[in-house]
N, C-alpha and C positions, 0 to 999 in steps of 0.2 A: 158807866151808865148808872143812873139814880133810879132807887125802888118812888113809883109813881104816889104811891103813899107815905110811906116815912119819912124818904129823900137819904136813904142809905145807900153808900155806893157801893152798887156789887159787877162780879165780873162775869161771871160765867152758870151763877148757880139757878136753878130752875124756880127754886123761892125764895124769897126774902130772906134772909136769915135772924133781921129783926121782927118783921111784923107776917111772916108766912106769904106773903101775897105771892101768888100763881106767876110768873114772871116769862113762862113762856112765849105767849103773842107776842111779848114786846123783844125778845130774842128773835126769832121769829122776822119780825116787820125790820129789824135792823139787816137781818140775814140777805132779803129782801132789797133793802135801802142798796147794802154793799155790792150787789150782784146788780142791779140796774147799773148804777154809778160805772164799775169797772167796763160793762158791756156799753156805756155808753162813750165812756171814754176812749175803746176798743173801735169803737164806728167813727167818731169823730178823726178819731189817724189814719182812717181809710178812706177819708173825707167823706163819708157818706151822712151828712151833714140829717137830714129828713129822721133817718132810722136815731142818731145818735138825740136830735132833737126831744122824738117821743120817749126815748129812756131816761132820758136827762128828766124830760118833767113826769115819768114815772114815780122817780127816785124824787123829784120836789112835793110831789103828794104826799108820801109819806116823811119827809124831814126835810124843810124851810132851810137851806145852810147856804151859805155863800159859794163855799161847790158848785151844787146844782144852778143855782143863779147865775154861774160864773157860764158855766155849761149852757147854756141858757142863753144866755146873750150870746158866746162864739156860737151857737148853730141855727139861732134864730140873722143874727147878722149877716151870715155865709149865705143863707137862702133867700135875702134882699128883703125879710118883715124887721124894715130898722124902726119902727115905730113900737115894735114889742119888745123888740133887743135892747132899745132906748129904755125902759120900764125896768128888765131885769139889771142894766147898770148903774141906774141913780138908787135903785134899792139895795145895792151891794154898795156905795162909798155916798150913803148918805149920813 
């Protein structure tokens, strides 16, 4: 992860180590990001396609990634909205 101001890349620490910046929200939103993502991915192998849909784009809300997009298309597909699952695949291999 890059500090949102300097663009130093740090791992774990609570502020910057260059420029002091406060760095927990964005721990925090990833912590957030990681735990939608896994619980969705958790629902989709129980095919509970609906529940895994709304975590999938949980976790899109806060971080844009091919993942969730990926996510996105198989659970929007599975529940026959292929006109929005079409949307999340051309913006993954465009």
């Amino acid at each position: 992860m890059c500090c949102p101001a300097c663009r130093r890349r740090v791992t774990s620490e609570k502020s910057c180590p260059r420029c002091g910046l406060d760095l927990t929200l964005l721990f925090d939103l990833q912590k957030k990001y990681d735990e939608y993502l896994n619980l969705a991915q958790i629902k989709l192998k129980q095919q509970n396609f609906q529940e895994a849909h709304n975590l999938f784009l949980n976790a899109f809300r806060i971080n844009n990634t091919d993942k969730t997009k990926k996510g996105m298309f198989v659970c929007l597909a599975a529940i026959g909205k292929y006109k929005e699952a079409m949307q999340f695949y051309f913006s993954i291999f465009k």
